[in-house]
Jmol script that loads the backbone (N, CA, C; Angstrom):
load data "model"
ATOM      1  N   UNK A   1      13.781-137.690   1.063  1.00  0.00           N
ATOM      2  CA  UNK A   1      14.570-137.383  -0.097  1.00  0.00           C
ATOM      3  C   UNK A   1      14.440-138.500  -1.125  1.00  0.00           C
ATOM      4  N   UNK A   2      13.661-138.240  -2.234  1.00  0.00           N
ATOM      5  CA  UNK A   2      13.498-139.507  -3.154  1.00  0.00           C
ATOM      6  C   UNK A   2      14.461-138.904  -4.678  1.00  0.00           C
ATOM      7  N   UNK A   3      15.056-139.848  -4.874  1.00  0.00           N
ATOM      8  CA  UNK A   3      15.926-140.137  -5.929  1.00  0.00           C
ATOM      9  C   UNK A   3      15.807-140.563  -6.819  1.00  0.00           C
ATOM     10  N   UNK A   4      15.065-139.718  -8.134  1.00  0.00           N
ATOM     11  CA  UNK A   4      14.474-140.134  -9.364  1.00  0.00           C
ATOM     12  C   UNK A   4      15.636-141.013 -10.443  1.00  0.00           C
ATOM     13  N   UNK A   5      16.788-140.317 -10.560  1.00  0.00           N
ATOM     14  CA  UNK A   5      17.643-140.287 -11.714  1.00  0.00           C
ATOM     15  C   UNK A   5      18.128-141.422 -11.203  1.00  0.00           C
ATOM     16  N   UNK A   6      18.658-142.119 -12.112  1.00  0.00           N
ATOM     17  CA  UNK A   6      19.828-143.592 -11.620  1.00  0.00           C
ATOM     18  C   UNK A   6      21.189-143.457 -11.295  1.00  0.00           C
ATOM     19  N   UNK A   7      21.418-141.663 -11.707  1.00  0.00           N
ATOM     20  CA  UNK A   7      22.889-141.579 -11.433  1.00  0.00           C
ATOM     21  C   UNK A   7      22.703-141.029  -9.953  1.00  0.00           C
ATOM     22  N   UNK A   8      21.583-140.908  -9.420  1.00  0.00           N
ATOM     23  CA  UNK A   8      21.811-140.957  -8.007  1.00  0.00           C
ATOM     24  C   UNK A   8      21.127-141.911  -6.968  1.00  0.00           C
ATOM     25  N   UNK A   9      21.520-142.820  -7.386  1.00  0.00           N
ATOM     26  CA  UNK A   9      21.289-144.243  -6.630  1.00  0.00           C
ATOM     27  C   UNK A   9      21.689-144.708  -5.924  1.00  0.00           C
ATOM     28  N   UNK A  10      23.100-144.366  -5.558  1.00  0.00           N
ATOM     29  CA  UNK A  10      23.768-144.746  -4.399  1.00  0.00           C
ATOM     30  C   UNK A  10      24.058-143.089  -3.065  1.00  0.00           C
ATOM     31  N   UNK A  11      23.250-142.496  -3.772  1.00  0.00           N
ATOM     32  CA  UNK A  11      23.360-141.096  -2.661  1.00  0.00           C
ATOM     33  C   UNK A  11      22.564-141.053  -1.341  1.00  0.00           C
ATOM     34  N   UNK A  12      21.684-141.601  -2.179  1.00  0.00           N
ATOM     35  CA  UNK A  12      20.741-141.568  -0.824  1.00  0.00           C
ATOM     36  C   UNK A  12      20.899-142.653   0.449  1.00  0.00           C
ATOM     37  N   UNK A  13      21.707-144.310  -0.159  1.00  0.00           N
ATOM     38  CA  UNK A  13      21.918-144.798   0.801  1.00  0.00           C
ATOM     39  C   UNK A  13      23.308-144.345   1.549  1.00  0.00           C
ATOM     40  N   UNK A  14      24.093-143.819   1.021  1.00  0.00           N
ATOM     41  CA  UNK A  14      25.297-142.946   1.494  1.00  0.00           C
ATOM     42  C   UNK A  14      24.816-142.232   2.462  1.00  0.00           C
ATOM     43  N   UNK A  15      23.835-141.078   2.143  1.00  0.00           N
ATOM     44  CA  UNK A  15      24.191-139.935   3.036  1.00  0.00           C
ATOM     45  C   UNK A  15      22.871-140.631   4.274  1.00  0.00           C
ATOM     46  N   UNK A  16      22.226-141.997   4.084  1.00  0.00           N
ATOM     47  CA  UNK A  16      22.020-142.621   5.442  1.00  0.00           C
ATOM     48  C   UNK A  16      22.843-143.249   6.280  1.00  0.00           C
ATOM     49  N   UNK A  17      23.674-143.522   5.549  1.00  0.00           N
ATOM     50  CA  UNK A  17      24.949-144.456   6.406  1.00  0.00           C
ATOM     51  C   UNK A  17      25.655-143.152   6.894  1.00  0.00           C
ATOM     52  N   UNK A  18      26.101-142.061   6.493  1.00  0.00           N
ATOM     53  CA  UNK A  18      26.782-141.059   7.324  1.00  0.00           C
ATOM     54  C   UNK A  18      25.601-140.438   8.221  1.00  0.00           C
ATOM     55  N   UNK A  19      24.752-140.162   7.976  1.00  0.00           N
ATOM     56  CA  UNK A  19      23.848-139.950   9.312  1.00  0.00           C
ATOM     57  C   UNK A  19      23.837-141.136  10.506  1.00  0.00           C
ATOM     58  N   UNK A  20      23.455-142.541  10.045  1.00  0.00           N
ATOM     59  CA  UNK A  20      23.387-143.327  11.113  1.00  0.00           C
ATOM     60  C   UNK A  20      24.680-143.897  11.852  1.00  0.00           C
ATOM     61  N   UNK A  21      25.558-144.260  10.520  1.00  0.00           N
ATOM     62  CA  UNK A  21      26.810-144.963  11.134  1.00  0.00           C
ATOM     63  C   UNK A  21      28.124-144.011  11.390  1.00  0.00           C
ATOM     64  N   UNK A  22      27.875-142.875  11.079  1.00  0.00           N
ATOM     65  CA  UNK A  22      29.188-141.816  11.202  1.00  0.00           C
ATOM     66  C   UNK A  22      28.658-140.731  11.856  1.00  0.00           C
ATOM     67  N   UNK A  23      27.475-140.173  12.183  1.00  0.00           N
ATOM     68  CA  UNK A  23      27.021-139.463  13.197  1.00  0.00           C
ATOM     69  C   UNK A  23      26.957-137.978  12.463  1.00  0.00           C
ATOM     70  N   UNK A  24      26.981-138.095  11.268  1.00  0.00           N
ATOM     71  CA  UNK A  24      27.138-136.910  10.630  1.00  0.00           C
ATOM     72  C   UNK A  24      26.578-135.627  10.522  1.00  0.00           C
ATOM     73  N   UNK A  25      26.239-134.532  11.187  1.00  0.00           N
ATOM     74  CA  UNK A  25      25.759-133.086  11.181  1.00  0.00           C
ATOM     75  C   UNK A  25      24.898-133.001  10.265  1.00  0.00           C
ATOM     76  N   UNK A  26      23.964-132.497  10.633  1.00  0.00           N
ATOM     77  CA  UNK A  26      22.596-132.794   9.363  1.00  0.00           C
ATOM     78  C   UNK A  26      23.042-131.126   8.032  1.00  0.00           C
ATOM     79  N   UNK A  27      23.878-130.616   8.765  1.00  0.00           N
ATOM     80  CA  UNK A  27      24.531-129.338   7.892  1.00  0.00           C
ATOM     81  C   UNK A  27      25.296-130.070   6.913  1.00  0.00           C
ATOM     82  N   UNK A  28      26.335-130.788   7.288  1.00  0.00           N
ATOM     83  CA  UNK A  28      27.378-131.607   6.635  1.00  0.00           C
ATOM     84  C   UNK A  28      26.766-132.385   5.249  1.00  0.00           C
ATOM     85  N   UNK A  29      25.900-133.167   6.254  1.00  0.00           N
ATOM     86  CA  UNK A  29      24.883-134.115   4.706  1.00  0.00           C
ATOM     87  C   UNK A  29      24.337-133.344   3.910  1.00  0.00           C
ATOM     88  N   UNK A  30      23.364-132.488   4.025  1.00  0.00           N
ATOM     89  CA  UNK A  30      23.179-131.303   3.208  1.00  0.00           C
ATOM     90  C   UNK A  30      24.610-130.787   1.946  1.00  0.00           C
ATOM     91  N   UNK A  31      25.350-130.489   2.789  1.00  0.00           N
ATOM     92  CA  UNK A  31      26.662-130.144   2.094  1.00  0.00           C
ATOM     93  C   UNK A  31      26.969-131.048   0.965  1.00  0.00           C
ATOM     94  N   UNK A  32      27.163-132.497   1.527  1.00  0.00           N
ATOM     95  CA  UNK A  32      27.865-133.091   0.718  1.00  0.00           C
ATOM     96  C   UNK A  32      26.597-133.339  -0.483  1.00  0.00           C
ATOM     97  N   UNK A  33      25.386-133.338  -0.004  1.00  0.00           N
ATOM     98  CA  UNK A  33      24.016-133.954  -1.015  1.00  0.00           C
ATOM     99  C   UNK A  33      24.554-133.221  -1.801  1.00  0.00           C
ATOM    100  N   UNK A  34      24.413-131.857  -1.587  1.00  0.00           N
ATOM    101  CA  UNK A  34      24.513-130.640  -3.002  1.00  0.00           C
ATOM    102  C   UNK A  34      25.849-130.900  -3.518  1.00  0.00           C
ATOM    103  N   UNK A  35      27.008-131.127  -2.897  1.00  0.00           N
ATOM    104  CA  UNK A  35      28.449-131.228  -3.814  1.00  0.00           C
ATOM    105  C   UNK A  35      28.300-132.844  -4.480  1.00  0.00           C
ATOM    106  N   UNK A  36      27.905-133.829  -3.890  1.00  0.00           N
ATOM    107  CA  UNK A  36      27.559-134.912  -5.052  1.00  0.00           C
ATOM    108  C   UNK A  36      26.504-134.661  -5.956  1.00  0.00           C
ATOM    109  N   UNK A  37      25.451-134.171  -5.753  1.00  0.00           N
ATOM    110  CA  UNK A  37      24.350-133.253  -6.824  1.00  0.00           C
ATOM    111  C   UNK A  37      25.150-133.208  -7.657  1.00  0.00           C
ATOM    112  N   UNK A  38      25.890-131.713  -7.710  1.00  0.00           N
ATOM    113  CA  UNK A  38      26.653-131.097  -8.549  1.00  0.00           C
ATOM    114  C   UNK A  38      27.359-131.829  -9.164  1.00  0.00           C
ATOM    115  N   UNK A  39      28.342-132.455  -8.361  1.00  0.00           N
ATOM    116  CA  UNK A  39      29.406-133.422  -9.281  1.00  0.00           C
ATOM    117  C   UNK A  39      28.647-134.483 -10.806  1.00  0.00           C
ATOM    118  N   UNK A  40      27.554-134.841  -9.886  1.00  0.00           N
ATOM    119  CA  UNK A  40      26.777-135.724 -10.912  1.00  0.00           C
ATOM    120  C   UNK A  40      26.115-134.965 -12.256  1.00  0.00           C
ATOM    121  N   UNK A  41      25.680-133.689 -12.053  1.00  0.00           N
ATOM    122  CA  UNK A  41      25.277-133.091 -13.334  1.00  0.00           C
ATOM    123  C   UNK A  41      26.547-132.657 -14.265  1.00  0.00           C
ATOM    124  N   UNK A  42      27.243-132.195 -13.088  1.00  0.00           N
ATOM    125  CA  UNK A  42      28.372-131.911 -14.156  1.00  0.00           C
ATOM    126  C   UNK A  42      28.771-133.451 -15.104  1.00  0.00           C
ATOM    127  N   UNK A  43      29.366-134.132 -14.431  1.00  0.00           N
ATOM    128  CA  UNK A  43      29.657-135.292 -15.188  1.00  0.00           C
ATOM    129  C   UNK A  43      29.040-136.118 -15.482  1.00  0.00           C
ATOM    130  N   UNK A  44      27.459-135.769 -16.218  1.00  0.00           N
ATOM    131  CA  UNK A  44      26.888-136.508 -17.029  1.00  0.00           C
ATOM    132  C   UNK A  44      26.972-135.787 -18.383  1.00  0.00           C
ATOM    133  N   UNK A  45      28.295-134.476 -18.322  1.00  0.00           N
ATOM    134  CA  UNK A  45      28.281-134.165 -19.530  1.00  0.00           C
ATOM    135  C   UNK A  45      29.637-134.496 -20.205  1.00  0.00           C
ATOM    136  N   UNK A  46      30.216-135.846 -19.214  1.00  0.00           N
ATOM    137  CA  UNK A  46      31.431-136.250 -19.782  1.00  0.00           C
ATOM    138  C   UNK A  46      30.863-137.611 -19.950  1.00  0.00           C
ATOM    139  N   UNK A  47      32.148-138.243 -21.685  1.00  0.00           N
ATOM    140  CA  UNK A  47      32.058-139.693 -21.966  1.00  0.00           C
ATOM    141  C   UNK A  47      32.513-140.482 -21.426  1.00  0.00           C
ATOM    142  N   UNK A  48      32.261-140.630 -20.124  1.00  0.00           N
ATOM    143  CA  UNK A  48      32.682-141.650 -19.786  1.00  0.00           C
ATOM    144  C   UNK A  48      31.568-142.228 -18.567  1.00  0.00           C
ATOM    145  N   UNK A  49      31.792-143.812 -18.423  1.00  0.00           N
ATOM    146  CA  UNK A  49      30.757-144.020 -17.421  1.00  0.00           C
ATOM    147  C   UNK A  49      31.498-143.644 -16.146  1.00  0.00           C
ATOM    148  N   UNK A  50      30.479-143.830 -15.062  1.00  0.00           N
ATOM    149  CA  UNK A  50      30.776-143.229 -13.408  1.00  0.00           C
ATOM    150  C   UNK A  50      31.701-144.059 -12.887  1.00  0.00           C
ATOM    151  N   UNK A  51      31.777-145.046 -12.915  1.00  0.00           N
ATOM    152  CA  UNK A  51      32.603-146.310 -12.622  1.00  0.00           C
ATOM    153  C   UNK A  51      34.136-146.014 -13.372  1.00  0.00           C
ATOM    154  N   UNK A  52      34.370-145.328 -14.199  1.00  0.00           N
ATOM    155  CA  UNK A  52      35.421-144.651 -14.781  1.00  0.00           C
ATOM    156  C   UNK A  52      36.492-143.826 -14.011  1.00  0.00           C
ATOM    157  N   UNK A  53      35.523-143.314 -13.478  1.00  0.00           N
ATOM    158  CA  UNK A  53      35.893-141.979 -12.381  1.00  0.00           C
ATOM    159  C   UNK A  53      37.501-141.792 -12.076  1.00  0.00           C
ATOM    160  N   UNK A  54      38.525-141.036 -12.432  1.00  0.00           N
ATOM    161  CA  UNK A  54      39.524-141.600 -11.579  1.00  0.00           C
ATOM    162  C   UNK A  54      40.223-140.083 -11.627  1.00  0.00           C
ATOM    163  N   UNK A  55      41.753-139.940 -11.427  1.00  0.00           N
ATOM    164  CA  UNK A  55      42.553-138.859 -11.404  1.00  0.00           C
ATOM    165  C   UNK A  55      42.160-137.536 -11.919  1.00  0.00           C
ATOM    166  N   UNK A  56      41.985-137.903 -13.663  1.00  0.00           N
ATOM    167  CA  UNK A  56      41.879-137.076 -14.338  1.00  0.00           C
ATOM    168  C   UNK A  56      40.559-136.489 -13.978  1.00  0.00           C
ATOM    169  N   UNK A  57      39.577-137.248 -14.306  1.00  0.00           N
ATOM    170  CA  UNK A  57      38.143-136.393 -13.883  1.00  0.00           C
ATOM    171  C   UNK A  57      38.398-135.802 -12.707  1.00  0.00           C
ATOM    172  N   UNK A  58      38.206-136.216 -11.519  1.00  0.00           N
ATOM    173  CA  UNK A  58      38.459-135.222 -10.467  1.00  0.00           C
ATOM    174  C   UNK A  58      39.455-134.300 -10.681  1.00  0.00           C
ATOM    175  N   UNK A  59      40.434-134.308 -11.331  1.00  0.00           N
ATOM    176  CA  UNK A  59      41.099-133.055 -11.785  1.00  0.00           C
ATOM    177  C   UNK A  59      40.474-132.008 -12.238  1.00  0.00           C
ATOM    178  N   UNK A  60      39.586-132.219 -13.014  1.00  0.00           N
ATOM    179  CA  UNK A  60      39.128-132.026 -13.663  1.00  0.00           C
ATOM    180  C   UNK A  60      37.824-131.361 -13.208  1.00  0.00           C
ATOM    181  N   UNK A  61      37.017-131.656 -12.716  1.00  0.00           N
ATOM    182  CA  UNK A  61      36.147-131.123 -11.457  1.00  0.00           C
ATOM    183  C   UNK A  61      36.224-130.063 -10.998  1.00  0.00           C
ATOM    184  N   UNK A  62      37.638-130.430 -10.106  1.00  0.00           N
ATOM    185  CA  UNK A  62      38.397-129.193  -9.690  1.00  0.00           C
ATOM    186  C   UNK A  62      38.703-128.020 -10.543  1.00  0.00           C
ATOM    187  N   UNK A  63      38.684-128.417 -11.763  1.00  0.00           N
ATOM    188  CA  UNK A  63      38.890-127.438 -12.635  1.00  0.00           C
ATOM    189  C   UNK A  63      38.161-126.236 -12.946  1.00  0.00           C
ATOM    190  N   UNK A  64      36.655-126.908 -12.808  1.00  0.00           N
ATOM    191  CA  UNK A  64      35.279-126.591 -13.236  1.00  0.00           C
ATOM    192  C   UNK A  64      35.246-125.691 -12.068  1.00  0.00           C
ATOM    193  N   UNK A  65      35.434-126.024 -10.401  1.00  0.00           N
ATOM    194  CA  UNK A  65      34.878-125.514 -10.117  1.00  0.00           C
ATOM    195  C   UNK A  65      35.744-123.972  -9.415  1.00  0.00           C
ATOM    196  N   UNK A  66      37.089-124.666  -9.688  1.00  0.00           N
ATOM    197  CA  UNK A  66      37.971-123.133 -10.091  1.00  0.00           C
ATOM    198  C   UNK A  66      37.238-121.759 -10.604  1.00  0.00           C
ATOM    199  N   UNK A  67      37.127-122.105 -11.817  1.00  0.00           N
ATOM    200  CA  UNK A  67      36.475-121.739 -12.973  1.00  0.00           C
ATOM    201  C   UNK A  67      35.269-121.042 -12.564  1.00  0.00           C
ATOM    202  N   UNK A  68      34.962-121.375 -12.057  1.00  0.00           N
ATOM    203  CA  UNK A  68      33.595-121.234 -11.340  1.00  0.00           C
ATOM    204  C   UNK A  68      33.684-120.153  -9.906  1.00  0.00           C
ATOM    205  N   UNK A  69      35.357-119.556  -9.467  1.00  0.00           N
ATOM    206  CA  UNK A  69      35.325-119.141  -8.503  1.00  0.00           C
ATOM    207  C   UNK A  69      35.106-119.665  -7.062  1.00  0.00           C
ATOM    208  N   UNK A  70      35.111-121.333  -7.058  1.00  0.00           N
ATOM    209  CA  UNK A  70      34.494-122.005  -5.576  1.00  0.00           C
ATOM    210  C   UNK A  70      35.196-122.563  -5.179  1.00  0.00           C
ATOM    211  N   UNK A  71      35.879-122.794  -3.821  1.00  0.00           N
ATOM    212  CA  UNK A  71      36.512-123.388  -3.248  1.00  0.00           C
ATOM    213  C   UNK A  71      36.484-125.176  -3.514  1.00  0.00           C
ATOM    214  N   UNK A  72      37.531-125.224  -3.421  1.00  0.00           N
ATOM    215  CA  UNK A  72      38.044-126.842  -3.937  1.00  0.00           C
ATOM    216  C   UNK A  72      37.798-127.830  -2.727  1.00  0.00           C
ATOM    217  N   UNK A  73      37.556-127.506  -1.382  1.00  0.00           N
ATOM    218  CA  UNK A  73      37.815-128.096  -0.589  1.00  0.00           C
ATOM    219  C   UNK A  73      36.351-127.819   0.510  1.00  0.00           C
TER     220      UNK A  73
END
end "model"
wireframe off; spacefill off
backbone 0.3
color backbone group
């Protein structure tokens, strides 16, 4: 899995540390790759940097993906 973009730079060493150090279901990592995917395209269409991140955006997220008909959880 190679990771062109810079806003996903810390994904790939993530979803190695939940494979190696948390034992994580290779279904699960999959899962979460695509829901941090997502999260990241979506919010590269907000002003703010990633390091920002807090209440409201994830509110906000959630909002989107309401909206969207998809489970929040």
């Amino acid at each position: 899995m190679h990771l062109a973009h810079s806003r996903f730079q810390h994904l790939e060493p993530f979803l190695k540390y939940l494979r190696a150090e948390v034992g994580m279901a290779e279904n699960s990592l999959k899962a979460y790759e695509t829901d941090l995917r997502q999260f990241f395209e979506w919010f590269q269409t907000r002003s703010v940097e990633i390091t920002a991140v807090d209440l409201k955006v994830l509110t906000d997220w959630l909002g989107h993906l309401h909206e969207r008909g998809l489970a929040t959880t």
